[in-house]
PDB file of N, H, CA, C and O in Angstrom:
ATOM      1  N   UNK A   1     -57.017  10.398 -34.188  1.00  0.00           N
ATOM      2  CA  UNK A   1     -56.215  11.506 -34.639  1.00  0.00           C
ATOM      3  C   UNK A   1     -55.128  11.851 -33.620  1.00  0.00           C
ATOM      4  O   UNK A   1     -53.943  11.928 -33.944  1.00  0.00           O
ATOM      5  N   UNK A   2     -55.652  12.093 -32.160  1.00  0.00           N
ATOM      6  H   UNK A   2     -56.615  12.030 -31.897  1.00  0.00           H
ATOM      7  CA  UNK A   2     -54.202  11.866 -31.196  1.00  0.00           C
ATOM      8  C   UNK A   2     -53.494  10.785 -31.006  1.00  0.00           C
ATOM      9  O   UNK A   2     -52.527  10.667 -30.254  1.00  0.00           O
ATOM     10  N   UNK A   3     -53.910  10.089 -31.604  1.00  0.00           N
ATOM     11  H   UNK A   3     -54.695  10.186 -32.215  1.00  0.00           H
ATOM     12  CA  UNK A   3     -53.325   8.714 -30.742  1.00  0.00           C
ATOM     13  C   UNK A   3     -51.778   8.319 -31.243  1.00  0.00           C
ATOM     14  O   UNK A   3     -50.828   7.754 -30.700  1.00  0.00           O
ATOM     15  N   UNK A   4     -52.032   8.947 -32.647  1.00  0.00           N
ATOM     16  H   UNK A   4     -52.803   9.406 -33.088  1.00  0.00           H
ATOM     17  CA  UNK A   4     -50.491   9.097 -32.938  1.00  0.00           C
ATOM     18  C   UNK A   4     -49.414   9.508 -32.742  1.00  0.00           C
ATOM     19  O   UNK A   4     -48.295   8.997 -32.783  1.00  0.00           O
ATOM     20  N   UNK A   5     -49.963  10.933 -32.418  1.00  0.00           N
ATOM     21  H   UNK A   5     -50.873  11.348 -32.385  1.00  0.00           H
ATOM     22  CA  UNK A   5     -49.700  12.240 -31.864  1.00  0.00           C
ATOM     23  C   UNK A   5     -48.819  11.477 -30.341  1.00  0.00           C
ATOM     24  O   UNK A   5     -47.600  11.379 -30.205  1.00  0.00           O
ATOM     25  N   UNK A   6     -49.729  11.096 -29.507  1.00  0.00           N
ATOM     26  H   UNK A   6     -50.720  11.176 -29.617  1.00  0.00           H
ATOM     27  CA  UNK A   6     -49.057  10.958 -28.366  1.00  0.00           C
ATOM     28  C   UNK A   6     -48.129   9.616 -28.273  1.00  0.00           C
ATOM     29  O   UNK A   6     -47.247   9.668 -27.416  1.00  0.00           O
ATOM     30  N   UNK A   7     -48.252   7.969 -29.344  1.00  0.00           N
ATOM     31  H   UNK A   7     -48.968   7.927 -30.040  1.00  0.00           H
ATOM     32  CA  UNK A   7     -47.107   7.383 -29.560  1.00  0.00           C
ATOM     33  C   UNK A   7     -45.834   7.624 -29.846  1.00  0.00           C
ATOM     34  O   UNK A   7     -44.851   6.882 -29.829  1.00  0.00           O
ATOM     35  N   UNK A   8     -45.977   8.876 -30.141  1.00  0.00           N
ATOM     36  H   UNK A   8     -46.775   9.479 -30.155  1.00  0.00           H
ATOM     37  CA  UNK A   8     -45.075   8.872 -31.102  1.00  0.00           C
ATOM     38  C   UNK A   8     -43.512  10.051 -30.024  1.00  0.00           C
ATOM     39  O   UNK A   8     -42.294  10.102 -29.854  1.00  0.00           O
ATOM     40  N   UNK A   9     -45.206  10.940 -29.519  1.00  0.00           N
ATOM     41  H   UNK A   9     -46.196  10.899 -29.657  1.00  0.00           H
ATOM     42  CA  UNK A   9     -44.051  11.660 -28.100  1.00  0.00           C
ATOM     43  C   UNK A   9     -43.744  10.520 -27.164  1.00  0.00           C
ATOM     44  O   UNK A   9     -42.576  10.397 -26.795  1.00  0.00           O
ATOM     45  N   UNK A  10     -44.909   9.438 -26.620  1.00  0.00           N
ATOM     46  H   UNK A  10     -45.858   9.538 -26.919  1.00  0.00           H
ATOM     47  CA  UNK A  10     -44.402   8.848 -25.636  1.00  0.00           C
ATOM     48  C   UNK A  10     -42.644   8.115 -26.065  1.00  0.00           C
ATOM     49  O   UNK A  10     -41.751   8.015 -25.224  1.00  0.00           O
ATOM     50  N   UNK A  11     -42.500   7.666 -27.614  1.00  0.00           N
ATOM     51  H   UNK A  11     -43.226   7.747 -28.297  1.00  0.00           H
ATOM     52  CA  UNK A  11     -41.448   7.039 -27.649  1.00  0.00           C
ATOM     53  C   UNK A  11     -40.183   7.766 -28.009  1.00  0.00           C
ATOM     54  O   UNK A  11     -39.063   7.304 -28.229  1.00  0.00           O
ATOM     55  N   UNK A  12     -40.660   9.149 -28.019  1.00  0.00           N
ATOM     56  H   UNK A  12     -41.569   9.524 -27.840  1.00  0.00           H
ATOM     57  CA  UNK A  12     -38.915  10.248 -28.264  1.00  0.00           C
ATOM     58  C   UNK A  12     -38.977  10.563 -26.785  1.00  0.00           C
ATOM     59  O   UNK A  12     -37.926  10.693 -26.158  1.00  0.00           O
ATOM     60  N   UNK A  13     -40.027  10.677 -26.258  1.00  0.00           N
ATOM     61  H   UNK A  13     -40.881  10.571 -26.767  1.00  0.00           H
ATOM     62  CA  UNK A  13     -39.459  10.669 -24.088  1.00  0.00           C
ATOM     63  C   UNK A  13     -38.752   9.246 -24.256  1.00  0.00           C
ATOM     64  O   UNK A  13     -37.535   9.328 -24.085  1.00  0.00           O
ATOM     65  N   UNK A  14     -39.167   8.094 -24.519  1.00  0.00           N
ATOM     66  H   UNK A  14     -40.156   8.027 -24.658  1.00  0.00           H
ATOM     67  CA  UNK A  14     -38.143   7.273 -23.737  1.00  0.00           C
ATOM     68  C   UNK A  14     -37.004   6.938 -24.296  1.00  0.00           C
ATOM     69  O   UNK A  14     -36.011   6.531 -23.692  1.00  0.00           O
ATOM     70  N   UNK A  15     -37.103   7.086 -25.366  1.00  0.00           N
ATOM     71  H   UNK A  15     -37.909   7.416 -25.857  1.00  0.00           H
ATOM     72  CA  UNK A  15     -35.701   7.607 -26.306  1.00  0.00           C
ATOM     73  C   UNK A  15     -34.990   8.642 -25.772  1.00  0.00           C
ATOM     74  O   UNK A  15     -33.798   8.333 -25.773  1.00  0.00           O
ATOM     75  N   UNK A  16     -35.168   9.704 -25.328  1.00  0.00           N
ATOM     76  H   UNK A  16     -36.136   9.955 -25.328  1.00  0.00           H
ATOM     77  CA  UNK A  16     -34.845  11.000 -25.105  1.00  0.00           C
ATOM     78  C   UNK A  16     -34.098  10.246 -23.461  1.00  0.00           C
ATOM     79  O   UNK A  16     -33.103  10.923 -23.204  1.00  0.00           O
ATOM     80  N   UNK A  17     -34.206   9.620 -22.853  1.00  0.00           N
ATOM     81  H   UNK A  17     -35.014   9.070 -23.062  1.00  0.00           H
ATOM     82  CA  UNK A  17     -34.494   9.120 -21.124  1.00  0.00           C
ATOM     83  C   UNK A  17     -33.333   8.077 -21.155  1.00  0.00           C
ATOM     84  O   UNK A  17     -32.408   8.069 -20.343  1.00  0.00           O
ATOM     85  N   UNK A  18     -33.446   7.444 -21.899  1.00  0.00           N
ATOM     86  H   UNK A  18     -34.197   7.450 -22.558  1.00  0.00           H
ATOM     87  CA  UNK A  18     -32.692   6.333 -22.457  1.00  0.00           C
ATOM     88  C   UNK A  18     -31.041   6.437 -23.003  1.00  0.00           C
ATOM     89  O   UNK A  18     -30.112   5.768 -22.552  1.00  0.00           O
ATOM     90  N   UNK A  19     -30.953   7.515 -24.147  1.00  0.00           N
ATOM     91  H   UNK A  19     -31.708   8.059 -24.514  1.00  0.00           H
ATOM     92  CA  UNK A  19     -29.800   7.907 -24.851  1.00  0.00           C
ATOM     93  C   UNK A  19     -29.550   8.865 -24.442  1.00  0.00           C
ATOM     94  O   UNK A  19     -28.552   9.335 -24.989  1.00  0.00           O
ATOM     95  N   UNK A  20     -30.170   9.772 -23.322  1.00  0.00           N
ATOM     96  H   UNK A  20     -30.981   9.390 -22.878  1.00  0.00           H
ATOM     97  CA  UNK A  20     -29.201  11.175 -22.853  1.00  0.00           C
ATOM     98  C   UNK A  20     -28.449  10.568 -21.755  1.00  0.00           C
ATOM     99  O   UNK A  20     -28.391  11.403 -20.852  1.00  0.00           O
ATOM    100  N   UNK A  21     -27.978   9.724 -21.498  1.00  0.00           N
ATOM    101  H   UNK A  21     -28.025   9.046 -22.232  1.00  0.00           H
ATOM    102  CA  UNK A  21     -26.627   9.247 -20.108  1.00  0.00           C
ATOM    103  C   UNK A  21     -25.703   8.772 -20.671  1.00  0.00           C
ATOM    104  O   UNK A  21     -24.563   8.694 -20.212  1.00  0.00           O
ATOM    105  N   UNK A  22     -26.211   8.249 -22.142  1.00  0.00           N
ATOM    106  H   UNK A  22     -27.137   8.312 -22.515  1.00  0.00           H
ATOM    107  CA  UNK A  22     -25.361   7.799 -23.113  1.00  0.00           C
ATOM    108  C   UNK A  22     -24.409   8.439 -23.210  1.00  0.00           C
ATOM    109  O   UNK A  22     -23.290   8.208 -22.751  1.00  0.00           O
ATOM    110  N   UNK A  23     -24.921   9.675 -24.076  1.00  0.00           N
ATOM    111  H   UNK A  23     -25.830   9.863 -24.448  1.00  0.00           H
ATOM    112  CA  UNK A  23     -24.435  10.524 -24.691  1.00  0.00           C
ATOM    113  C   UNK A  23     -23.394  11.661 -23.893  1.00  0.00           C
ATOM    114  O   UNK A  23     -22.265  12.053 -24.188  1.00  0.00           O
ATOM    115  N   UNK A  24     -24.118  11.926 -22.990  1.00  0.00           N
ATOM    116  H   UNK A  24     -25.035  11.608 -22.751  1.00  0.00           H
ATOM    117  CA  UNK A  24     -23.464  12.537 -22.165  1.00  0.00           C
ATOM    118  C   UNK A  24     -22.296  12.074 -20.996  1.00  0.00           C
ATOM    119  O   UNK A  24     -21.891  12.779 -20.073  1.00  0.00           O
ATOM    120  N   UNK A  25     -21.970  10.970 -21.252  1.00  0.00           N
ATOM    121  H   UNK A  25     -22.299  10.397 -22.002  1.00  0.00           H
ATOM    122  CA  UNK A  25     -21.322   9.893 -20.879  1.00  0.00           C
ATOM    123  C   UNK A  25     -19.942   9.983 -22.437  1.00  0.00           C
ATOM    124  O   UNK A  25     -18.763   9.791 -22.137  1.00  0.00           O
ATOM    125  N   UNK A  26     -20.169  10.161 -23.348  1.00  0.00           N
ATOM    126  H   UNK A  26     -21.126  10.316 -23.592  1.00  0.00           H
ATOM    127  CA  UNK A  26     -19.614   9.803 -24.060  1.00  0.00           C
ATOM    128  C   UNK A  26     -18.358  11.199 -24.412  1.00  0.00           C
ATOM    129  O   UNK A  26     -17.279  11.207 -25.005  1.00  0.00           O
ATOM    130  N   UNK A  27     -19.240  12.360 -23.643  1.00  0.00           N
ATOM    131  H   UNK A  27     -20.117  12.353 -23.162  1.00  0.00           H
ATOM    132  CA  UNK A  27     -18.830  13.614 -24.404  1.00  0.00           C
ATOM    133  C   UNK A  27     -18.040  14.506 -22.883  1.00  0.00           C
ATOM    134  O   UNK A  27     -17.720  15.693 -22.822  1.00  0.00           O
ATOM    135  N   UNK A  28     -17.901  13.402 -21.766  1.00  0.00           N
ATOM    136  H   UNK A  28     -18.161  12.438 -21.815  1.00  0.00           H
ATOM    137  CA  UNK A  28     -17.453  13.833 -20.722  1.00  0.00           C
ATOM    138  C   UNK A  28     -16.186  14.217 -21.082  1.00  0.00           C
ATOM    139  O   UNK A  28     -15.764  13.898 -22.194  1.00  0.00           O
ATOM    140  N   UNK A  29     -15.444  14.917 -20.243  1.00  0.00           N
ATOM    141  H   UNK A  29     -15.786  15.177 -19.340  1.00  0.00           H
ATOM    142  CA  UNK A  29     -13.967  14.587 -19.945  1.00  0.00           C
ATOM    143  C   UNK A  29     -13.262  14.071 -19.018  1.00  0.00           C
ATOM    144  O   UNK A  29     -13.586  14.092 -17.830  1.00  0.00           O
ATOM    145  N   UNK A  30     -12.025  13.456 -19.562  1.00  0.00           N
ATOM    146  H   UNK A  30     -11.762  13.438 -20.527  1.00  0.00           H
ATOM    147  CA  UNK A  30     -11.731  12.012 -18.537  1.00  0.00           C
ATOM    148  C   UNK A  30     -10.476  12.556 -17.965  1.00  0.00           C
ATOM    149  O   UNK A  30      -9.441  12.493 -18.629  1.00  0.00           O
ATOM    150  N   UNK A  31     -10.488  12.999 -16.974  1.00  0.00           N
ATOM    151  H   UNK A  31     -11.329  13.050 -16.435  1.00  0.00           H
ATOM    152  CA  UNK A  31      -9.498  13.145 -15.987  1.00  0.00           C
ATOM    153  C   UNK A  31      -8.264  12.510 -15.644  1.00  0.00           C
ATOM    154  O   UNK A  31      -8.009  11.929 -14.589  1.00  0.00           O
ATOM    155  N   UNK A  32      -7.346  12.715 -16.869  1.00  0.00           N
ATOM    156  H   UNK A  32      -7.553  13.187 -17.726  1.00  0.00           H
ATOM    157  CA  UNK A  32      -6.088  11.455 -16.246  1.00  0.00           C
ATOM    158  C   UNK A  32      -4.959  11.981 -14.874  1.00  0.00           C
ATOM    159  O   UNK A  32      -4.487  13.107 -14.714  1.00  0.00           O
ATOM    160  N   UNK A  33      -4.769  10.868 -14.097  1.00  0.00           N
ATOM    161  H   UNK A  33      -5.153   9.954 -14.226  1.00  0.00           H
ATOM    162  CA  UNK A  33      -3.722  11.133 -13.015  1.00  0.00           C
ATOM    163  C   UNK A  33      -2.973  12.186 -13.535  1.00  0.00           C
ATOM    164  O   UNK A  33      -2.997  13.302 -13.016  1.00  0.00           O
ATOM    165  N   UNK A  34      -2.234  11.889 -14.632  1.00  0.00           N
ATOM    166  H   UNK A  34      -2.215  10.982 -15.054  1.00  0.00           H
ATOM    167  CA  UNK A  34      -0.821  13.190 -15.351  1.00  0.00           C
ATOM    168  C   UNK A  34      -1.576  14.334 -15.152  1.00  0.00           C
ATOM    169  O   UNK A  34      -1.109  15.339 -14.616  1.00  0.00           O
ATOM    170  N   UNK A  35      -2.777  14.236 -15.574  1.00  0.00           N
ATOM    171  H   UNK A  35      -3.156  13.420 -16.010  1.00  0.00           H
ATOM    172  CA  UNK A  35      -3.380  15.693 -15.902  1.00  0.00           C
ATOM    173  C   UNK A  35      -3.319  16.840 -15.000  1.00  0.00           C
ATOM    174  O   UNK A  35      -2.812  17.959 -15.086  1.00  0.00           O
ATOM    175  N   UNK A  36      -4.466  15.780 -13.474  1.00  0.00           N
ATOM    176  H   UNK A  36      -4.878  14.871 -13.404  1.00  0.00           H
ATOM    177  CA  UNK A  36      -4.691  16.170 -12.034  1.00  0.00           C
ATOM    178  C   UNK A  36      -3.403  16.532 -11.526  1.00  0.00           C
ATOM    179  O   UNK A  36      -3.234  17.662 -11.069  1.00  0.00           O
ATOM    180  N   UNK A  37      -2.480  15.694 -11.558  1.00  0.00           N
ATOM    181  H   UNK A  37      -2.618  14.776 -11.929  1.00  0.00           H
ATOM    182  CA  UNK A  37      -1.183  16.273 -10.616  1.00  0.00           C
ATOM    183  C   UNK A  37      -0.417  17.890 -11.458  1.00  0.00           C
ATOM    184  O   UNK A  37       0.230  18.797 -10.934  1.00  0.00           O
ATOM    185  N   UNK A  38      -0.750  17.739 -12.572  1.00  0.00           N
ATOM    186  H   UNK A  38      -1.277  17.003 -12.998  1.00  0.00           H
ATOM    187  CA  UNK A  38      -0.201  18.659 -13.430  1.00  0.00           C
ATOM    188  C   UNK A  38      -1.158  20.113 -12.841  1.00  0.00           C
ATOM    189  O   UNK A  38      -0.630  21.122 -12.373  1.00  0.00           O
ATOM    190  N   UNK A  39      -2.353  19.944 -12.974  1.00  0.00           N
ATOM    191  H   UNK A  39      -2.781  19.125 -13.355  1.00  0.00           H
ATOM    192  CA  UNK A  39      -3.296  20.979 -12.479  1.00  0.00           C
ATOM    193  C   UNK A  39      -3.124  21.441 -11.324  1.00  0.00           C
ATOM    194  O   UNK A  39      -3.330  22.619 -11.030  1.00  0.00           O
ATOM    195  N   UNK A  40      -2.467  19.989 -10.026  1.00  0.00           N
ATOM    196  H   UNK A  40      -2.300  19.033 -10.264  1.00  0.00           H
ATOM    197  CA  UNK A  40      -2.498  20.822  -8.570  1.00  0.00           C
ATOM    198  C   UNK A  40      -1.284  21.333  -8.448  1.00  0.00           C
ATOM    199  O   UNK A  40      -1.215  22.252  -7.633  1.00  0.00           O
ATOM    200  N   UNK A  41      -0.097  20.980  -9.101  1.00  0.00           N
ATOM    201  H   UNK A  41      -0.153  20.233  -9.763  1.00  0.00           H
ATOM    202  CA  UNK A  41       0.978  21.370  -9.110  1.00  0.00           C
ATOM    203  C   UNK A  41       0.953  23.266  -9.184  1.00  0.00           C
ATOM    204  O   UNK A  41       1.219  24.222  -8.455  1.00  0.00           O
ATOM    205  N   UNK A  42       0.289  22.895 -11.015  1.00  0.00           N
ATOM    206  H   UNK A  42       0.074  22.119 -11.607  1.00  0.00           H
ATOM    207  CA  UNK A  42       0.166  24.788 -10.925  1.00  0.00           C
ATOM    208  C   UNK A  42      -0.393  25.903 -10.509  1.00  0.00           C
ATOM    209  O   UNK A  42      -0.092  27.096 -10.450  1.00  0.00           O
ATOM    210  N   UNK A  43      -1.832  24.804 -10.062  1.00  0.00           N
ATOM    211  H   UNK A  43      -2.076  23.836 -10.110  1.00  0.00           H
ATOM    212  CA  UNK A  43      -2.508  26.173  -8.953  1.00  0.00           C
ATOM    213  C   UNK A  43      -1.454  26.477  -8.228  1.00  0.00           C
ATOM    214  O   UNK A  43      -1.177  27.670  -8.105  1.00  0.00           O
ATOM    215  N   UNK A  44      -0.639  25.485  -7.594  1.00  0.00           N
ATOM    216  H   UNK A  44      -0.864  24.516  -7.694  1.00  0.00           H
ATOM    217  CA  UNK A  44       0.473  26.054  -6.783  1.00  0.00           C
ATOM    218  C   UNK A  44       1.109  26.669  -6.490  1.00  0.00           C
ATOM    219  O   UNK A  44       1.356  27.298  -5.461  1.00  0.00           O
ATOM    220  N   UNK A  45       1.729  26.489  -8.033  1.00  0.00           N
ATOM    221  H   UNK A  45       1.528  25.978  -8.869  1.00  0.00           H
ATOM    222  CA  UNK A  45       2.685  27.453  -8.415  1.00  0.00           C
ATOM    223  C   UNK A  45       2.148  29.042  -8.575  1.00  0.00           C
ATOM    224  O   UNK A  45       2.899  30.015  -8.505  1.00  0.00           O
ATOM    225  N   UNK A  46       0.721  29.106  -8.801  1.00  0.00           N
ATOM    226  H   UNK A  46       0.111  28.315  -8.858  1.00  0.00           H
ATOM    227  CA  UNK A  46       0.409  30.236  -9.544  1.00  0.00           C
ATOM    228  C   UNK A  46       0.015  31.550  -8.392  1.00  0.00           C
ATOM    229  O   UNK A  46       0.285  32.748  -8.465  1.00  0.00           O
ATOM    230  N   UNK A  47      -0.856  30.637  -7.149  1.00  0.00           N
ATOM    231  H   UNK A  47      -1.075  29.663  -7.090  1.00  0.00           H
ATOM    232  CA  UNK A  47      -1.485  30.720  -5.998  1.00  0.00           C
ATOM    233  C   UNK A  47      -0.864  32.274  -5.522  1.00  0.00           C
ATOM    234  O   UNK A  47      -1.654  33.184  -5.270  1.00  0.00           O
ATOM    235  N   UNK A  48       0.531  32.460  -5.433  1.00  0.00           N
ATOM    236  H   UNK A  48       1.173  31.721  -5.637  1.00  0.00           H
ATOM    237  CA  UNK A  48       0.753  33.583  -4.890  1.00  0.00           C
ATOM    238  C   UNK A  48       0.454  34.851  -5.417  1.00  0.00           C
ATOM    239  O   UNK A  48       0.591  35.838  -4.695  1.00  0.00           O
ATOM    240  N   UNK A  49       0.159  34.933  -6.295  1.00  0.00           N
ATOM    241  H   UNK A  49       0.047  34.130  -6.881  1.00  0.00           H
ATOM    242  CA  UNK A  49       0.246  35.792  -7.346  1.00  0.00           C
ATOM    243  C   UNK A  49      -1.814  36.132  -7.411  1.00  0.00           C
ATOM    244  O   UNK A  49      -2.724  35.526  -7.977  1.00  0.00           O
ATOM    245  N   UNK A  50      -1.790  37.066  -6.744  1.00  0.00           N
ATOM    246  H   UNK A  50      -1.051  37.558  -6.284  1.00  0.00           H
ATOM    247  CA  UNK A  50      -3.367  36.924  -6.857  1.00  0.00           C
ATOM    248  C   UNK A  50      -3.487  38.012  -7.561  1.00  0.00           C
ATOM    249  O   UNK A  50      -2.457  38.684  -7.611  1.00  0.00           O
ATOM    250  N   UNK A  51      -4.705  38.556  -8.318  1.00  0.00           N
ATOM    251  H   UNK A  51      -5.542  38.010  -8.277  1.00  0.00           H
ATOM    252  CA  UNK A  51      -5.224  39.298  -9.456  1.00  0.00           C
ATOM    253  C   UNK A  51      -5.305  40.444  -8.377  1.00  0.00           C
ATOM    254  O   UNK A  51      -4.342  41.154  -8.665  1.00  0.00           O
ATOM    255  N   UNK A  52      -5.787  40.872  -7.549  1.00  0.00           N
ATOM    256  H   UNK A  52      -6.569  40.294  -7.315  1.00  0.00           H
ATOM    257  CA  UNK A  52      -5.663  42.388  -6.925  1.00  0.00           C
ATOM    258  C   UNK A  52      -4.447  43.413  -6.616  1.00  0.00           C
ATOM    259  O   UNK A  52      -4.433  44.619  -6.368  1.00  0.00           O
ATOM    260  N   UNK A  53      -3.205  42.214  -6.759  1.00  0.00           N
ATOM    261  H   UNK A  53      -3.216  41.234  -6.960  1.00  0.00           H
ATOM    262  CA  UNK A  53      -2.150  42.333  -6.975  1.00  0.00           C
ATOM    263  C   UNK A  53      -1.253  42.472  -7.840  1.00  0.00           C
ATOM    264  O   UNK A  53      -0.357  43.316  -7.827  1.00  0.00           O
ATOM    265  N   UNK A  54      -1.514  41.380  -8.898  1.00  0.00           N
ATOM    266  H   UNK A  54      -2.242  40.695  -8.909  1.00  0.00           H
ATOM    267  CA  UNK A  54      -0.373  41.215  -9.382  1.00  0.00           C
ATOM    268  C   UNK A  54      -0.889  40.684 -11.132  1.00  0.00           C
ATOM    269  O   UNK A  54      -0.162  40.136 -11.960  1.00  0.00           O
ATOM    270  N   UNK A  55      -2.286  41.050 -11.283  1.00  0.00           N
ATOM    271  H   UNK A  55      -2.876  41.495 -10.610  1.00  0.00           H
ATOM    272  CA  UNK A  55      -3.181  40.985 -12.529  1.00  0.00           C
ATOM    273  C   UNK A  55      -3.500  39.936 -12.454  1.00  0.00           C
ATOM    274  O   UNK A  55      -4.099  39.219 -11.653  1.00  0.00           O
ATOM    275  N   UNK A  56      -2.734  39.817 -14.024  1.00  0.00           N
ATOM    276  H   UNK A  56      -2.247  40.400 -14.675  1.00  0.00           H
ATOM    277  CA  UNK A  56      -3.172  38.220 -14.696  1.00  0.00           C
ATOM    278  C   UNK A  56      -1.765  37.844 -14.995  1.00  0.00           C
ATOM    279  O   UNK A  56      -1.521  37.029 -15.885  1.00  0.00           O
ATOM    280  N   UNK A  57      -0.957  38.328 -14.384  1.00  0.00           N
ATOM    281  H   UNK A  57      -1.155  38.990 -13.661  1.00  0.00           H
ATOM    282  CA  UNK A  57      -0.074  37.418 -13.733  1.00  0.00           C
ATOM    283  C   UNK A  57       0.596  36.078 -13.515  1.00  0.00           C
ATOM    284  O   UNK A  57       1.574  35.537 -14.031  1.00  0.00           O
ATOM    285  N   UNK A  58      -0.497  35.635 -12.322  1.00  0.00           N
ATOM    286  H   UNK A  58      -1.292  36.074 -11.903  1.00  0.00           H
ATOM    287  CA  UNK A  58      -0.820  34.260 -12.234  1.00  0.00           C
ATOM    288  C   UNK A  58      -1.588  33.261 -12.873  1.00  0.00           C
ATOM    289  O   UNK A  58      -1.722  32.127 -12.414  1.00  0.00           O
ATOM    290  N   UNK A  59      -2.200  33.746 -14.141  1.00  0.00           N
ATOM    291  H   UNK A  59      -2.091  34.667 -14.514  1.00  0.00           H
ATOM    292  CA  UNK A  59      -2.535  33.229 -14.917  1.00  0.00           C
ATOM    293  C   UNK A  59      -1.633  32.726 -15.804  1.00  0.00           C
ATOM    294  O   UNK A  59      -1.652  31.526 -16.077  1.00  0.00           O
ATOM    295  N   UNK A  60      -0.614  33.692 -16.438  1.00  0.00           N
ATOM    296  H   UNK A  60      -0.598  34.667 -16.216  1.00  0.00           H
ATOM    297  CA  UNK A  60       0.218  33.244 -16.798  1.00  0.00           C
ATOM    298  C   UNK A  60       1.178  32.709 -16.516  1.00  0.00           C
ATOM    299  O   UNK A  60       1.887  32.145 -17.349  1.00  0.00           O
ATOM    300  N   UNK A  61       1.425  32.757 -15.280  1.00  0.00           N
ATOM    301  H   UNK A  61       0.849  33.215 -14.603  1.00  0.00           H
ATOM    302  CA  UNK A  61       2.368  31.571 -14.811  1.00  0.00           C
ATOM    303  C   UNK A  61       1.760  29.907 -14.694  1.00  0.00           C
ATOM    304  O   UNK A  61       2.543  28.967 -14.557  1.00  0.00           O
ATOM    305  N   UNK A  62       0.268  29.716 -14.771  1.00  0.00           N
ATOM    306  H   UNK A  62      -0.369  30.480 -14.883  1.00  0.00           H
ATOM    307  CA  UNK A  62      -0.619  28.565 -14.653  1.00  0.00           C
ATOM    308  C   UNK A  62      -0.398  28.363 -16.187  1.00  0.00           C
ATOM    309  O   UNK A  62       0.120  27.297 -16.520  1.00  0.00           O
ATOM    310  N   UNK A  63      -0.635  29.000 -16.876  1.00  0.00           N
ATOM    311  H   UNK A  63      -1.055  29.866 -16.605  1.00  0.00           H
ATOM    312  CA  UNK A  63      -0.802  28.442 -18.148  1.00  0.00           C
ATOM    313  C   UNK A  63       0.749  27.976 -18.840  1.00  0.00           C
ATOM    314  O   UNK A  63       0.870  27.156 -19.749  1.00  0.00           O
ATOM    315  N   UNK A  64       1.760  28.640 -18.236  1.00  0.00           N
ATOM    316  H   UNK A  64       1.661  29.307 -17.498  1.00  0.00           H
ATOM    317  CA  UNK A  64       3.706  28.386 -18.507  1.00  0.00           C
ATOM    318  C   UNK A  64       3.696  27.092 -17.726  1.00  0.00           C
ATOM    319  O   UNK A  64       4.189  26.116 -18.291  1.00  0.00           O
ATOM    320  N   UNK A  65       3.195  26.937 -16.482  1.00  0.00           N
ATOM    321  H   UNK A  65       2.794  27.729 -16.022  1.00  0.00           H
ATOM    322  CA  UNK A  65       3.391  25.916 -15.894  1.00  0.00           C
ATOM    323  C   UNK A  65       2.369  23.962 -16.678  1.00  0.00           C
ATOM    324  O   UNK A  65       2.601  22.762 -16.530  1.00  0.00           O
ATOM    325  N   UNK A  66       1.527  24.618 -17.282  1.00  0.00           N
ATOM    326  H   UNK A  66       1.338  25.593 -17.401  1.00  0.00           H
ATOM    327  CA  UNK A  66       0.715  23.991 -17.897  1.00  0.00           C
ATOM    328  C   UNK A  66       1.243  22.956 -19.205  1.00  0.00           C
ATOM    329  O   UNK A  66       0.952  21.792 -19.479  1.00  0.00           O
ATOM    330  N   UNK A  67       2.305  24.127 -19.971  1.00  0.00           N
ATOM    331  H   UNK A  67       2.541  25.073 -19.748  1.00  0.00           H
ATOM    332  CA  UNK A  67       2.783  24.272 -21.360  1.00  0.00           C
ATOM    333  C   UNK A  67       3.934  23.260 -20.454  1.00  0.00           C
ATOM    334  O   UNK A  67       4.246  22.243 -21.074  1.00  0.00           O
ATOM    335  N   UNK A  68       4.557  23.410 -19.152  1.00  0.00           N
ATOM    336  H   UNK A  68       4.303  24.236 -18.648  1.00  0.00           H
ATOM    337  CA  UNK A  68       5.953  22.562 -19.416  1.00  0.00           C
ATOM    338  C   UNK A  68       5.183  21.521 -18.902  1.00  0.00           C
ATOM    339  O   UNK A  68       5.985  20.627 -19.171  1.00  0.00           O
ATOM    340  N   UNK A  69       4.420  21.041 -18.466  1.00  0.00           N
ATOM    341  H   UNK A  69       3.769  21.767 -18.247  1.00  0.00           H
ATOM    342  CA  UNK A  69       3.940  19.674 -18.135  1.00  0.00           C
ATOM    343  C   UNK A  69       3.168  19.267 -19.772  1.00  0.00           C
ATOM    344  O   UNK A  69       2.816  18.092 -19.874  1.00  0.00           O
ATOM    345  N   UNK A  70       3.040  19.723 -20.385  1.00  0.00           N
ATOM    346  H   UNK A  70       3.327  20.678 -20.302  1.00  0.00           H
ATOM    347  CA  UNK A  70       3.033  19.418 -22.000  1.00  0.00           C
ATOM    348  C   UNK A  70       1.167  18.547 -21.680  1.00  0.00           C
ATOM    349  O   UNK A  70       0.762  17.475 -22.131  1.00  0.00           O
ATOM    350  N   UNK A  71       0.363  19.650 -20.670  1.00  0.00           N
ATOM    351  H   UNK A  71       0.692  20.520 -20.304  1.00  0.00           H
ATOM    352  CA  UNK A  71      -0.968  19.631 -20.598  1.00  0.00           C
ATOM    353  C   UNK A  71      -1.241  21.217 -21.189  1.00  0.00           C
ATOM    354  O   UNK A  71      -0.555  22.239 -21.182  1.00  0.00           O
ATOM    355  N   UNK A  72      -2.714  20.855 -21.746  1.00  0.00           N
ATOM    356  H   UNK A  72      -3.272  20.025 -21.752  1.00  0.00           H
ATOM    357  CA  UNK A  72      -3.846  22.350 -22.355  1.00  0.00           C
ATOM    358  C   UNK A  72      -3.778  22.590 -20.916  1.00  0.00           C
ATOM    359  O   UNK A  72      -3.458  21.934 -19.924  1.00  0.00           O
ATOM    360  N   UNK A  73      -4.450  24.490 -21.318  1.00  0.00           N
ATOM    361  H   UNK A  73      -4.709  25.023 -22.124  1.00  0.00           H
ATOM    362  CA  UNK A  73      -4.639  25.156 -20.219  1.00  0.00           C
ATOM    363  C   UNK A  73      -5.753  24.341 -19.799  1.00  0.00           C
ATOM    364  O   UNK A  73      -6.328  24.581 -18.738  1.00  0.00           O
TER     365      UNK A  73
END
């Protein structure tokens, strides 16, 4: 009566062990050069502008700077 019971978990663990690097491999995000330089560029740009100061601000200048490199926030 267990014996099924536990074939049946032992083979969704190694299923489970097996297809989660897969998967999660598949659903990454892939970092292109354009992207990265686009990203360090606008922290850059945005950097002076800090929130105790100057709000959200510098957010919006990250996300303007984002829009002309024709990358998502």
């Amino acid at each position: 009566m267990f014996a099924p019971t536990r074939y049946l978990a032992a083979i969704a663990l190694v299923f489970a062990v097996v297809a989660a690097p897969s998967v999660a491999q598949d659903r990454a995000v892939r970092m292109t050069a354009v992207r990265a330089a686009a990203m360090r560029a606008c922290n850059i740009k945005a950097a002076p502008y800090v929130p105790h100061t100057w709000g959200n601000f510098g957010l919006y200048v990250y996300r303007a700077c984002m829009a002309e490199h024709h990358q998502a926030e």
